[in-house]
SENU-123028 format. One record per residue: residue number from 1; y, z negated, x negated of N, C-alpha, C in turn. Coordinates in Angstrom, 3 decimals. Atoms other than C-alpha are relative to their C-alpha. Example, Ala and Ser with C-alpha at 12.3 -4.5 7.8 and 13.67 -1.06 7.14 Angstrom:
BEGIN
 resi     n_yy     n_zz     n_xx    ca_yy    ca_zz    ca_xx     c_yy     c_zz     c_xx
    1   -1.190    0.000   -0.890   -4.500   -7.800  -12.300    1.200    0.000   -0.900
    2   -1.190    0.060    0.820   -1.060   -7.140  -13.670    1.090   -0.730    0.770
***
This chain:
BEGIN
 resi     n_yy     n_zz     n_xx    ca_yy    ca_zz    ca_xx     c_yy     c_zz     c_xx
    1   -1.194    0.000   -0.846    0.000    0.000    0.000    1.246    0.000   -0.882
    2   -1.608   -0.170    0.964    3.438    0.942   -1.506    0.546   -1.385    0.062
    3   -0.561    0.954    0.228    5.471   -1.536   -2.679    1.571    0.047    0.950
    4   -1.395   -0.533   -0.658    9.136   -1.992   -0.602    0.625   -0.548   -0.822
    5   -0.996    0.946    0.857   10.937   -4.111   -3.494   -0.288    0.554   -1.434
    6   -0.241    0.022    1.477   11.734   -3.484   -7.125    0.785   -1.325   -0.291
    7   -0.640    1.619    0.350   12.164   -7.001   -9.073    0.221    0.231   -1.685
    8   -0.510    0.012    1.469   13.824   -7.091  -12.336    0.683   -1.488    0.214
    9   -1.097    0.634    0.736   15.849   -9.984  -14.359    0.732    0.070   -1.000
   10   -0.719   -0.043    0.627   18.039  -10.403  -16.096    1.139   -1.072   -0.542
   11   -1.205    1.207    0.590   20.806  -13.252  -17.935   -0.394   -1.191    1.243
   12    0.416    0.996   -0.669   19.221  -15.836  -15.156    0.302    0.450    1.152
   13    0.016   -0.540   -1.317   19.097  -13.222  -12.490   -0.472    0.426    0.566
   14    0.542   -0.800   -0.819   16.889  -12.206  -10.338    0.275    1.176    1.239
   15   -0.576   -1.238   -1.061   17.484   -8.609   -8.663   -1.351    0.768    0.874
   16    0.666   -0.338   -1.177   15.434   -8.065   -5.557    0.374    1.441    0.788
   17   -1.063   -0.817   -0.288   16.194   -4.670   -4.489   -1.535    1.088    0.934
   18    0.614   -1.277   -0.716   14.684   -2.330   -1.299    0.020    1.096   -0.716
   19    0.209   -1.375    0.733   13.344    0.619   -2.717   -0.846    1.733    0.767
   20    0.527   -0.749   -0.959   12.592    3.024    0.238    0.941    0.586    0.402
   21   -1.517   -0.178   -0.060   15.499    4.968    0.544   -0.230    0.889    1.041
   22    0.746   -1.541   -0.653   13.219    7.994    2.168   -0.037   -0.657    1.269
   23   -0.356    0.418   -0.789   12.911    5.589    4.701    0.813   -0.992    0.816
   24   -0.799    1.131   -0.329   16.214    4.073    5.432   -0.834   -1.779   -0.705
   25    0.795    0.973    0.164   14.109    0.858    3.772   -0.028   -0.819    1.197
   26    0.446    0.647   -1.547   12.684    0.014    7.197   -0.955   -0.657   -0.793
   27    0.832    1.092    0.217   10.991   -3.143    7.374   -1.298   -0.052    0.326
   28    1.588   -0.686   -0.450    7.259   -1.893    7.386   -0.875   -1.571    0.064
   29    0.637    1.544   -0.385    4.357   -4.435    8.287   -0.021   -0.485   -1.627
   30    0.203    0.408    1.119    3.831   -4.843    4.283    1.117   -0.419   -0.483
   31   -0.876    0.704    0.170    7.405   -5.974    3.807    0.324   -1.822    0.431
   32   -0.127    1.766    0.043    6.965   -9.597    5.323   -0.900   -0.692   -0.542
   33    0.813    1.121    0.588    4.203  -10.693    3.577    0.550    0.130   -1.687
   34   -0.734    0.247    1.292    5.635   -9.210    0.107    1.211   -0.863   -0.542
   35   -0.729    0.899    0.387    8.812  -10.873    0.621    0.078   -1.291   -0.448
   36    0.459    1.297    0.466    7.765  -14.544    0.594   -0.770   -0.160   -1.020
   37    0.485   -0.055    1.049    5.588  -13.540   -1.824    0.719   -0.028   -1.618
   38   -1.193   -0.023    0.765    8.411  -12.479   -4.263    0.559   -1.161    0.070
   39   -1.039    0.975    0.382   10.561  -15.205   -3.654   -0.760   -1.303   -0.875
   40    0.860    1.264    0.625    7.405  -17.745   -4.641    0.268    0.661   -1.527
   41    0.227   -0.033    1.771    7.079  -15.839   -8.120    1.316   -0.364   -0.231
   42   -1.542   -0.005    1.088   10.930  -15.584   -8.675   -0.002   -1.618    0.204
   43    0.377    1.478    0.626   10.581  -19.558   -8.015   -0.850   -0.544   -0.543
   44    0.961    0.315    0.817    8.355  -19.937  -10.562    0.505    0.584   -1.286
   45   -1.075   -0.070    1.329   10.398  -18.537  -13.135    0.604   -0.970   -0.400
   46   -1.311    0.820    0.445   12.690  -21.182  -14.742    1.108    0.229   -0.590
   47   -1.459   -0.839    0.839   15.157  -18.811  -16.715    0.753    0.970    1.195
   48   -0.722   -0.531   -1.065   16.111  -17.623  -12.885    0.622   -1.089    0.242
   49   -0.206    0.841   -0.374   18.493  -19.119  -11.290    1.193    0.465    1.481
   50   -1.177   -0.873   -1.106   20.446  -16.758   -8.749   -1.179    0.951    0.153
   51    0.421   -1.469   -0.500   19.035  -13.787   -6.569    0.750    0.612    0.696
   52   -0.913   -0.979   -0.674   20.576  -11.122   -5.816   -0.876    1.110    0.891
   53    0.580   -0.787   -0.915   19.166   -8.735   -2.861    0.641    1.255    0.487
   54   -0.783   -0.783   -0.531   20.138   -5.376   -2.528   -0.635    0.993    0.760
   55    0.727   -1.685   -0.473   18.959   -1.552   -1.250    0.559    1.210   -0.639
   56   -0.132   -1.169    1.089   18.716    1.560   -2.753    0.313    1.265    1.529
   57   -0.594   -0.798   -1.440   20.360    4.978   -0.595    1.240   -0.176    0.712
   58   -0.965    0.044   -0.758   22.827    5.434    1.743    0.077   -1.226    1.342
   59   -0.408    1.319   -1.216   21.887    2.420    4.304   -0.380   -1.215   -0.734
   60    0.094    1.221    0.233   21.277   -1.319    3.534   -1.749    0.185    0.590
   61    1.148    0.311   -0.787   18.253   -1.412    6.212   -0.077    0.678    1.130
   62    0.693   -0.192   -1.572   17.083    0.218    9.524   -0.561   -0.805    0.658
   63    0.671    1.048   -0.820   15.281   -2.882   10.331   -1.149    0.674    0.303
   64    1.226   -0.216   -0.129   12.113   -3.013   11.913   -0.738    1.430   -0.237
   65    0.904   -1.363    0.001    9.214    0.192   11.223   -0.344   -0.114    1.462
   66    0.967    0.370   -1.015    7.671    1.462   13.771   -1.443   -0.334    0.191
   67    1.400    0.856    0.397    4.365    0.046   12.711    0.183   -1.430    0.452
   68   -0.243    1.924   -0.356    5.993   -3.365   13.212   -0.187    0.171    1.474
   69    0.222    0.281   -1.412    6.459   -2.819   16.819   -1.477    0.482    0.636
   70    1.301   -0.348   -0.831    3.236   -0.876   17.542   -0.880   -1.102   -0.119
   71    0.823    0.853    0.059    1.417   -4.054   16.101    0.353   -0.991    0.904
   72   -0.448    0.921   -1.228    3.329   -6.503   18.347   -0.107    0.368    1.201
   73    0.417    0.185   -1.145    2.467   -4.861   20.924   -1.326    0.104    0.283
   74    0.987    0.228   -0.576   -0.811   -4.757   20.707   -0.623   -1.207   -0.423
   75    0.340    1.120   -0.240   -1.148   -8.074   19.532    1.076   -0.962    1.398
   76   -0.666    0.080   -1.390    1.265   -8.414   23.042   -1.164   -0.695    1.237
   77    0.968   -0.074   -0.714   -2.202   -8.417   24.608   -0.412   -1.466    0.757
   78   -0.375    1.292    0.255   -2.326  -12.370   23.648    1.207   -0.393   -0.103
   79   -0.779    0.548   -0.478    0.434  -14.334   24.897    0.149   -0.602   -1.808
   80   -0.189    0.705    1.389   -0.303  -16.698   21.574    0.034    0.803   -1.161
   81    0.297   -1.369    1.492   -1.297  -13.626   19.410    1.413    0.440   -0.519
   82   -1.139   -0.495    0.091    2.011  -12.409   19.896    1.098   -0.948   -0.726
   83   -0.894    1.644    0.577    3.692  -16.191   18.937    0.263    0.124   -1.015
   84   -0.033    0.009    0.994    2.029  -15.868   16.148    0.368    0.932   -0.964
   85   -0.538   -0.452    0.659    3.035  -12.835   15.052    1.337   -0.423   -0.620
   86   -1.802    0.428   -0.026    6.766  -13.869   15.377    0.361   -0.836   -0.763
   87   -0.499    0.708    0.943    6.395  -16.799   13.606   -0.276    0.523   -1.094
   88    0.403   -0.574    1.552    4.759  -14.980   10.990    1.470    0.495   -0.672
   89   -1.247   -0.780    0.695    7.763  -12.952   10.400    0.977   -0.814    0.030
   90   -0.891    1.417    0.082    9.995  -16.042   11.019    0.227   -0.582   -1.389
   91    0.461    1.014    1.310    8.851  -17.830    7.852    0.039    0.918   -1.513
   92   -0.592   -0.628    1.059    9.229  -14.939    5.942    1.490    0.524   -0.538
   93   -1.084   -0.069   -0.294   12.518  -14.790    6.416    0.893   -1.364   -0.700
   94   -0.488    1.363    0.197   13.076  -18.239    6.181   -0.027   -0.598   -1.701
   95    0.705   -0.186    1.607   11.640  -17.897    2.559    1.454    0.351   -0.902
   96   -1.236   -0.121    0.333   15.126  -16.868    1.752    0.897   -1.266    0.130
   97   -0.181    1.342   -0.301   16.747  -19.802    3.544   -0.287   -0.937   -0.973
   98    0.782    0.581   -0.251   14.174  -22.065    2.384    0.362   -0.269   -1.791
   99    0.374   -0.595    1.394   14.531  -20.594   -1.431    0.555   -0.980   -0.374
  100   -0.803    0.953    0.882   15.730  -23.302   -4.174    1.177    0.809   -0.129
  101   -0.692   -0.646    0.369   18.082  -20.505   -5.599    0.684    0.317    1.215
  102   -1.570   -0.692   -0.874   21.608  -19.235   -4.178   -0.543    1.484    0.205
  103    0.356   -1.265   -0.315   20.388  -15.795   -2.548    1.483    0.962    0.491
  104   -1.208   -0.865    0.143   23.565  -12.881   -3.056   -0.637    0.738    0.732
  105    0.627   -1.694   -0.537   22.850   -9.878   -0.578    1.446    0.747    0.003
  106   -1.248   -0.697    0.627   25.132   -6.968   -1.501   -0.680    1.771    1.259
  107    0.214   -0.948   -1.092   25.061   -4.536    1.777    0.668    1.290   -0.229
  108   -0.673   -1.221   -0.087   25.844   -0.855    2.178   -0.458    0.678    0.937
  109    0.497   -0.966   -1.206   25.958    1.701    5.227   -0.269   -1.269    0.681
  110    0.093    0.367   -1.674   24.196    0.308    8.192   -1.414   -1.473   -0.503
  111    1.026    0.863    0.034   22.165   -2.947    8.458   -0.372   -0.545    1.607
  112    0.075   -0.194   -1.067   20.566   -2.911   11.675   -1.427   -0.753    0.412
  113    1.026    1.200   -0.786   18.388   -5.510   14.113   -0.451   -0.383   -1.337
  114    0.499    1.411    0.917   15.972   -7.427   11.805    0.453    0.450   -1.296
  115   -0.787    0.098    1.439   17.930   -6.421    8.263    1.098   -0.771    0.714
  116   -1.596    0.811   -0.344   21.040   -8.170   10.548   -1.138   -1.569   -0.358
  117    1.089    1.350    0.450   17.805  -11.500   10.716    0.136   -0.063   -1.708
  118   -0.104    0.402    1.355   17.431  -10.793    6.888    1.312   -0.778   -0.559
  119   -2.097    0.544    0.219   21.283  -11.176    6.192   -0.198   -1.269    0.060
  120   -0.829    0.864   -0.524   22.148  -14.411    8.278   -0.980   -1.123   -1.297
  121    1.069    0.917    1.060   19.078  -16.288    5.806    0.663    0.056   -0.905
  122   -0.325   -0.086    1.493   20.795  -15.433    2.392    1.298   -0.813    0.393
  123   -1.043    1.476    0.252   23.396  -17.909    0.841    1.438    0.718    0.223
  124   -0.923   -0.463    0.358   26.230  -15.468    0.131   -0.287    1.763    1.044
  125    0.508   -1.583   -0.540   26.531  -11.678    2.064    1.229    0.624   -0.570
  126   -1.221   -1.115    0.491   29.129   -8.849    0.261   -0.599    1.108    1.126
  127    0.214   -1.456   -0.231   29.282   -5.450    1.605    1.092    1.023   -0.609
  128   -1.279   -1.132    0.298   30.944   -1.708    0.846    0.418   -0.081    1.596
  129   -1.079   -0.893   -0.952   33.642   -0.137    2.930   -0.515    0.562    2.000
  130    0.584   -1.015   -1.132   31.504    1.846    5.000   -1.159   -1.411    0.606
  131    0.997    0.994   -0.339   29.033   -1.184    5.734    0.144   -0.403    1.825
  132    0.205    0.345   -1.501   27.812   -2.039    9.768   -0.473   -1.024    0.509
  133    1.162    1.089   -0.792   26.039   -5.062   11.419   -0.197    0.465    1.404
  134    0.343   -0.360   -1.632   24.398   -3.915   14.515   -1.495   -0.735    0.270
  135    1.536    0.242   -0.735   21.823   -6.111   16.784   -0.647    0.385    0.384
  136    0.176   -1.492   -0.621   19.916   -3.298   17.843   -0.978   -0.151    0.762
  137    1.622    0.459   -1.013   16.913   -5.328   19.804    0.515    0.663    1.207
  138   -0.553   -0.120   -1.703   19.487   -4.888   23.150   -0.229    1.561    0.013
  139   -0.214   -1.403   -0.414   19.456   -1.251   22.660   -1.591    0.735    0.176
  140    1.312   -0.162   -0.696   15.827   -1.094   22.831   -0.893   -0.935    0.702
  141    0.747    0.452   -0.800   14.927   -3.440   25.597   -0.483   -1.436   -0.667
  142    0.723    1.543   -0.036   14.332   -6.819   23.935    1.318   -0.454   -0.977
  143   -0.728    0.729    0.674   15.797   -9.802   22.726   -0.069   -0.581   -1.668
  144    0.431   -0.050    1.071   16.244  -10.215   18.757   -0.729   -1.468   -0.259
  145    1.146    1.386    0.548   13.645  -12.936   17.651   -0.480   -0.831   -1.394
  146    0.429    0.538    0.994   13.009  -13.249   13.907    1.054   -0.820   -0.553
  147   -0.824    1.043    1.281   16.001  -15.456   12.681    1.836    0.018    0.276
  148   -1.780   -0.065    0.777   19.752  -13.842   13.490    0.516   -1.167    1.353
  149   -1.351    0.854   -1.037   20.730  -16.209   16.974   -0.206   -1.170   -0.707
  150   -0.512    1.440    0.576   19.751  -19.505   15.296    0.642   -0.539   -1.388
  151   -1.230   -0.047    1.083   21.485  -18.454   12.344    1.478    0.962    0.074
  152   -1.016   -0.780    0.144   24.169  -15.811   12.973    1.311   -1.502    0.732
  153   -1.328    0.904   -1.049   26.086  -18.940   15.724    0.293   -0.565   -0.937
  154   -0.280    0.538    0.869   26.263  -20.895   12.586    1.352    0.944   -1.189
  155   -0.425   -1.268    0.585   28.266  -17.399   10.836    0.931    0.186    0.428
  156   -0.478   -0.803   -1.080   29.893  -16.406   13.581    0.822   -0.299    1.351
  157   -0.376    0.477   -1.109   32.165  -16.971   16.423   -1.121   -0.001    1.400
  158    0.836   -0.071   -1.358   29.796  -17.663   19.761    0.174    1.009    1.105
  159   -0.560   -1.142   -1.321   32.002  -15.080   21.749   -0.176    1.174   -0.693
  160    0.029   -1.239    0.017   31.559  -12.643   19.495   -1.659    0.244   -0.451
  161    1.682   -0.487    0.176   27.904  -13.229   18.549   -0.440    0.484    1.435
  162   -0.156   -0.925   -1.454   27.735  -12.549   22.333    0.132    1.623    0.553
  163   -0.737   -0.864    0.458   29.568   -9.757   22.096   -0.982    1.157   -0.671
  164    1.169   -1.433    0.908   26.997   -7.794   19.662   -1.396   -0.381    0.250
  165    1.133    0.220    0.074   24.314   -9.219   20.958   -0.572    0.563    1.628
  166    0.860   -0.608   -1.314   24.602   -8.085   24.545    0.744    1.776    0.075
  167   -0.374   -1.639   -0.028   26.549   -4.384   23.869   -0.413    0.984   -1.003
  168    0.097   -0.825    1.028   24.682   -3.462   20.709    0.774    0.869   -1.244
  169   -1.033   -0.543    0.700   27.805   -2.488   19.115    0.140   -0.536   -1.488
  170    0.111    0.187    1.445   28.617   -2.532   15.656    0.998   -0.673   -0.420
  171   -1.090    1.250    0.865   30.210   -5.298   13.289    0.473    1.089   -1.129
  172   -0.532   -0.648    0.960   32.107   -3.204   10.901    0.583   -0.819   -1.216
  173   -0.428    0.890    1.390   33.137   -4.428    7.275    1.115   -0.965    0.206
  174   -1.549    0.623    0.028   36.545   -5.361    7.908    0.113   -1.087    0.973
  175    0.456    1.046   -0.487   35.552   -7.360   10.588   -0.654   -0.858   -0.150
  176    0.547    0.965    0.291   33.257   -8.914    9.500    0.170   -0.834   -1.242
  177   -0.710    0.874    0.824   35.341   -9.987    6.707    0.607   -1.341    0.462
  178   -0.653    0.688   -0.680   37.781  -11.419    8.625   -0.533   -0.413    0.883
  179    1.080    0.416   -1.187   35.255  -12.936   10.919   -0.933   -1.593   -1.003
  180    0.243    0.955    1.028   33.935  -14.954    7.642   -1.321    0.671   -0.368
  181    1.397   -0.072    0.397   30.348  -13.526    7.611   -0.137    0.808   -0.836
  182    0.304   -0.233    1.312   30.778  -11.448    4.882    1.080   -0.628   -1.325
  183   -0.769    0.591    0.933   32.570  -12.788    1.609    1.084    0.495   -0.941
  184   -1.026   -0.916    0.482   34.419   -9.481    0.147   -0.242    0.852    0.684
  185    0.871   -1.660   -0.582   34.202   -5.711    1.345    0.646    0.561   -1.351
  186   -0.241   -0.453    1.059   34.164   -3.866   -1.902   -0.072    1.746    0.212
  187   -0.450   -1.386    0.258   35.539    0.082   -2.070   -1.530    1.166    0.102
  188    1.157   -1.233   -0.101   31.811    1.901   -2.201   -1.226   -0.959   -0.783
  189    0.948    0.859    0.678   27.981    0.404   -3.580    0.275    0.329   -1.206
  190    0.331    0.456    1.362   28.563    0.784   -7.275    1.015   -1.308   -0.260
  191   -0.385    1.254    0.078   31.662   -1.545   -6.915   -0.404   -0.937    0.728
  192    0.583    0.560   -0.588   29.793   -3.485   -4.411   -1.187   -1.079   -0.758
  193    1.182    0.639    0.847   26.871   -4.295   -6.917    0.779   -0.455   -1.404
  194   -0.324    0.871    1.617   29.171   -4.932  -10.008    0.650   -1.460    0.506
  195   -0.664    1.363   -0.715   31.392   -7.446   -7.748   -0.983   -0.719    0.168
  196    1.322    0.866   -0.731   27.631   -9.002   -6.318   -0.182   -0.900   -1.808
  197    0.573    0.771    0.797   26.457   -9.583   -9.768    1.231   -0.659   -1.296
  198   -0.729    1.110    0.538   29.420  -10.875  -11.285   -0.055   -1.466    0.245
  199    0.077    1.104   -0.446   29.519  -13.487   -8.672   -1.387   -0.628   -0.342
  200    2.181    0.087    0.303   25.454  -13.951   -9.646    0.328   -0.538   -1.468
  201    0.098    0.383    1.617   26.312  -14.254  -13.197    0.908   -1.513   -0.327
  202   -1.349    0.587   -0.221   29.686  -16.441  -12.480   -0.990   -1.796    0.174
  203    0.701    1.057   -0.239   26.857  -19.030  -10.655   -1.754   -0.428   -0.464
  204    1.571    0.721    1.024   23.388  -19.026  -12.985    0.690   -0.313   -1.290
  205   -0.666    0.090    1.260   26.220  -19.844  -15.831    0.305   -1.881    0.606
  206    0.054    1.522   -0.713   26.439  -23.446  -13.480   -1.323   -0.736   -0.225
  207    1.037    1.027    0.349   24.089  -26.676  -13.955   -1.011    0.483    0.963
  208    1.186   -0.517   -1.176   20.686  -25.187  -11.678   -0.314   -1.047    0.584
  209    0.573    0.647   -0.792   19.919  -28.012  -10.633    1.120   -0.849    1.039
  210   -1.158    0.427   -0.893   23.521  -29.385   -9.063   -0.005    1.238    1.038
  211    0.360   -1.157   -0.244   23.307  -25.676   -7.758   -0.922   -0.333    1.155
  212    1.659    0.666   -0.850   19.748  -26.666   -6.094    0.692   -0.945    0.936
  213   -1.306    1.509   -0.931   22.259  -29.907   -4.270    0.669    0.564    0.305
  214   -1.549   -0.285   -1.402   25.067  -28.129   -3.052   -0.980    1.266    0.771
  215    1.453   -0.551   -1.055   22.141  -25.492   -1.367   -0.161   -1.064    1.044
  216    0.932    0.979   -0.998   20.440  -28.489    0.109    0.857   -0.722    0.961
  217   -1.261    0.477   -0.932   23.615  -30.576    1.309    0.329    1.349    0.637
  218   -0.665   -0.425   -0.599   25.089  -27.906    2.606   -0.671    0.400    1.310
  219    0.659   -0.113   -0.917   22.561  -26.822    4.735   -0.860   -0.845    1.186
  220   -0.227    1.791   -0.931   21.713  -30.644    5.682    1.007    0.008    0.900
  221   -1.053    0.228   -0.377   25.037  -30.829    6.456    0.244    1.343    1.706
  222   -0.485   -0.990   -1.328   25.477  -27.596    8.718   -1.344   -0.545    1.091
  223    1.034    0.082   -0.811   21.845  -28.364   10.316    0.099   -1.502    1.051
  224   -0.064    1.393   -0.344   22.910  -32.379   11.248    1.289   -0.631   -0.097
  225   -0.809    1.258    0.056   25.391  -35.219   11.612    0.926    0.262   -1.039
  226   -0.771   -0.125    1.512   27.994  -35.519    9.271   -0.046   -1.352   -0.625
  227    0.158    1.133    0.200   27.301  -39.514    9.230   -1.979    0.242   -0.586
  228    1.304   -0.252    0.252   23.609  -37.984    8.285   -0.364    0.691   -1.325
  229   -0.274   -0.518    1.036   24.834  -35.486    6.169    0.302   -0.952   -1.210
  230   -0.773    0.886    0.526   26.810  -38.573    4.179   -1.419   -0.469   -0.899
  231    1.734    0.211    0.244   22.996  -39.691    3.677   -0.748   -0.010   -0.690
  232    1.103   -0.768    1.030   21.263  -37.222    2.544    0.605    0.305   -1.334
  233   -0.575    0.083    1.762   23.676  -36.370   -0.664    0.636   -1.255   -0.106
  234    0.068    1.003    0.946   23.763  -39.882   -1.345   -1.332   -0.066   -1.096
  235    2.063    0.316    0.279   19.879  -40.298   -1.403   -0.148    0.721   -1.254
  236    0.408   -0.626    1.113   19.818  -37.076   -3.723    0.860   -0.221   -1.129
  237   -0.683    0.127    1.379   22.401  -37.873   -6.136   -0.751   -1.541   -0.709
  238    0.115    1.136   -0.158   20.937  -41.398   -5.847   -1.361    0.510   -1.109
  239    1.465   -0.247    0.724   17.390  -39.844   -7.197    0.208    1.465   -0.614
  240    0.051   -0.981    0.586   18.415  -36.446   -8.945    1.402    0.718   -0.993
  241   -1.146   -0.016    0.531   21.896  -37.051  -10.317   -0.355    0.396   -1.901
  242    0.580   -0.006    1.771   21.516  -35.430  -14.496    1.134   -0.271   -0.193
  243   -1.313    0.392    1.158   24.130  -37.424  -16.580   -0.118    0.324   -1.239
  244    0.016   -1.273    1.018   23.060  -34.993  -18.919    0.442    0.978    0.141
  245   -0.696   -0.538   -0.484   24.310  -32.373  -17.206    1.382    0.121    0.061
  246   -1.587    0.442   -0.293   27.731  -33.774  -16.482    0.265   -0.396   -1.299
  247   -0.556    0.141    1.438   28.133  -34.705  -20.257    0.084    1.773   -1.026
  248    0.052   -1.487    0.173   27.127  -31.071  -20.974    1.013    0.602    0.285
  249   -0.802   -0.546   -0.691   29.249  -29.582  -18.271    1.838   -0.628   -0.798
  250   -0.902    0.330    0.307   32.129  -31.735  -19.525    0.302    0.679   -1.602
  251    0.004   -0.601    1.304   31.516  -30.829  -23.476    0.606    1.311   -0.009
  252   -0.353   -1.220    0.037   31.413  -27.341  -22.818    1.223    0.396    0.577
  253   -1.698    0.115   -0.610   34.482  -27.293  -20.915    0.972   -0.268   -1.081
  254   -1.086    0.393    1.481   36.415  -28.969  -23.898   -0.069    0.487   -0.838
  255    0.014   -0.882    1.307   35.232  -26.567  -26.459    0.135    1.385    0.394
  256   -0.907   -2.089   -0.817   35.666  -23.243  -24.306   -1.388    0.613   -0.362
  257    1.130   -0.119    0.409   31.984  -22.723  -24.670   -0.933    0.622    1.371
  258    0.618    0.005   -1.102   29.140  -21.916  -21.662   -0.905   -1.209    0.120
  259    0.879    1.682    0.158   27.401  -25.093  -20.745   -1.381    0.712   -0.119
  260    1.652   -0.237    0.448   23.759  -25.034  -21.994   -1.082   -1.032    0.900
  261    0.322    0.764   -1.522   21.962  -26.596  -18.676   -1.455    0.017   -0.113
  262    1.312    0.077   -0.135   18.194  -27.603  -18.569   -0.224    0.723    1.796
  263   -0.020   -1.107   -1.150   16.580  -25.125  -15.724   -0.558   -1.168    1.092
  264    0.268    1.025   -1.136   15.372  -26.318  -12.564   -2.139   -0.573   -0.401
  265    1.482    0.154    0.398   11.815  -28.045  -12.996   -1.045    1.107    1.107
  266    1.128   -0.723   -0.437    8.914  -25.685  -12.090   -0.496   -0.282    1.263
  267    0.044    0.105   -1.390    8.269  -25.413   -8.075   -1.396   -0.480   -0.184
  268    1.330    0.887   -0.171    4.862  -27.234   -7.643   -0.531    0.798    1.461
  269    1.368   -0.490   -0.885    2.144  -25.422   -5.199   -1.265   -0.321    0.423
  270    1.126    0.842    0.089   -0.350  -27.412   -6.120   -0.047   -1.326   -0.484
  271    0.080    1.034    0.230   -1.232  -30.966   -6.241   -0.895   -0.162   -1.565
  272    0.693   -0.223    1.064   -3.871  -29.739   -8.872   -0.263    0.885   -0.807
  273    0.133   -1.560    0.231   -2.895  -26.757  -10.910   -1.611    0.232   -0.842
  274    1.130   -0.112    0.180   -6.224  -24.839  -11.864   -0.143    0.102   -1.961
  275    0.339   -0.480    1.887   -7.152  -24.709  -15.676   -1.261    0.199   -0.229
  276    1.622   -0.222   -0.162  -10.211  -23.816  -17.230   -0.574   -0.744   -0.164
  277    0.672    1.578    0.251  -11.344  -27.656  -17.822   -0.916    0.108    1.461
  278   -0.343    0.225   -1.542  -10.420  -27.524  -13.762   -1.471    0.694    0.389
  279    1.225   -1.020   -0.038  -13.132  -24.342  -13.225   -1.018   -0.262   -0.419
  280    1.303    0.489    0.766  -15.524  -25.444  -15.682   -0.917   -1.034    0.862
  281    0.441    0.760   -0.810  -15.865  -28.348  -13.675   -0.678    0.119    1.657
  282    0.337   -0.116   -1.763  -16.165  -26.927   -9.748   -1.646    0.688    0.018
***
C-alpha cells in the first residue's frame, strides 16, 4: 500500500508532509492508521522536538477518499461497527492533539471536511494567500464527525462555526486570519513553508521539556476550570520543574549563545521494553 506521508528531519524538526498530490492528498483508508503511527516514531526520537505538517501540490487536502466512505458504509450495516469506525479515525487525529511536541501545519489551496478535523488538532495553523477552510460533510448529506466541532468552537467564533458548518461555504485566508484560527497568511507555499519552519526552528531552539508544559497547561487550561487549570501547572512544575534548564536558559541568554537543553525523556510504550535477555527468556 503506498505510503501518503514523506518524514524527514532536520535541526530538531520533524517534517511530516502529504505526498499525493495526484490525488489532491485525499485521506485514503491507509492514511489513519499511518498517521498515529508516524507521530509514535517521531516521539521516539529525542533530537525532535517540533513538527511541522505540510502537503505537496496545489491543495492542502480534499479530505476524506472515497474508499473511506464506501467502508463506513458498509460497516453502516452495524450500528456499533460504524462507532467504531469513527472512533478509529477519532484517535488518529487526536494523535496530533495528544502529541508531546508543538505540531506547525503550513496550509495551501483548499483544505476541505476531514483535512478542516486534521487542522483544528495541530498546535499552530499558517496558510498561503489563496488558502480555504470548507466543512464539506453538509454538502454531502452528513454531519462532520472526526474532530473539527469539539475542536474548531474552541478556534472559532460559535456564530461563525455555525455559519460553515450549516452553508458549506468557505473560510478564506484573510478571514481566517482575522478570525484567529490561522496565525499568518503568507504571499504563496514557498513563503508559506520558509515562514512555518522558521517559526519550527524559532521553538525546538526552546527548553523541550518547558515546551512539553506550556502544550499540556494550555490545553488543561482550555479543556477545564481555571481554579483547575491553577492545579494542574502547579502539580507539574511541582514534579517536572528543570533548574537546569532555567540556569541554562539564563546563561545562554547572557552570553548571546543558543541554550543547550537536555531533550525530552524517551516516550515509554512499554512497561517492559523487549531485549534479547527479555526473548531468550519467553
Amino acid at each position: 500500500m503506498d505510503s501518503c506521508f514523506e518524514l524527514s528531519t532536520n535541526a530538531g524538526v520533524a517534517h511530516l508532509r502529504m505526498n499525493r498530490p495526484e490525488r489532491r492528498n485525499a485521506m485514503t483508508l491507509s492514511f489513519w492508521d499511518e498517521l498515529p503511527a508516524l507521530v509514535r516514531r517521531i516521539e521516539q526520537d529525542p533530537s525532535v522536538r517540533v513538527i511541522v505538517l505540510s502537503s505537496t501540490g496545489p491543495h492542502f487536502s480534499a479530505g476524506l477518499d472515497l474508499g473511506v466512505f464506501q467502508q463506513l458504509q458498509a460497516a453502516s450495516a452495524s450500528g456499533y461497527g460504524l462507532y467504531e469506525k469513527i472512533r478509529l479515525m477519532q484517535r488518529s487525529l487526536s494523535s496530533l492533539e495528544e502529541c508531546r511536541l508543538p505540531v506547525l501545519a503550513a496550509v495551501q489551496g483548499a483544505a476541505i471536511g476531514g483535512a478542516v478535523d486534521l487542522l483544528t488538532a495541530c498546535d499552530l495553523r499558517y496558510c498561503s494567500a489563496d488558502a480555504y477552510f470548507t466543512i464539506e460533510e453538509i454538502n454531502v448529506g452528513m454531519t462532520a464527525d472526526v474532530g473539527t466541532f469539539p475542536r474548531i468552537l474552541k478556534l472559532l467564533p460559535e456564530a461563525v462555526v455555525k455559519e460553515l458548518a450549516y452553508t458549506g461555504g468557505r473560510l478564506r485566508a484573510q478571514r481566517a486570519e482575522s478570525l484567529g484560527f490561522v496565525n499568518a497568511v503568507l504571499p504563496d507555499h514557498q513563503a508559506l513553508l520558509a515562514h512555518v519552519f522558521q517559526v519550527a526552528e524559532e521553538i525546538a531552539a526552546k527548553a523541550p521539556l518547558a515546551i512539553h508544559g506550556c502544550k499540556r497547561a494550555i490545553r488543561w487550561g482550555r479543556d477545564h476550570s481555571t481554579s483547575d487549570g491553577l492545579e494542574q501547572i502547579a502539580l507539574w512544575n511541582a514534579g517536572a520543574l528543570s533548574w537546569k534548564d532555567i540556569g541554562e536558559a539564563i546563561q545562554a541568554r547572557t552570553e548571546k549563545r543558543p541554550g543547550q537543553f537536555a531533550d525530552l525523556p524517551q516516550k515509554q510504550s512499554r512497561l517492559v521494553p523487549y531485549t534479547n535477555a527479555h526473548k531468550d527468556s519467553e
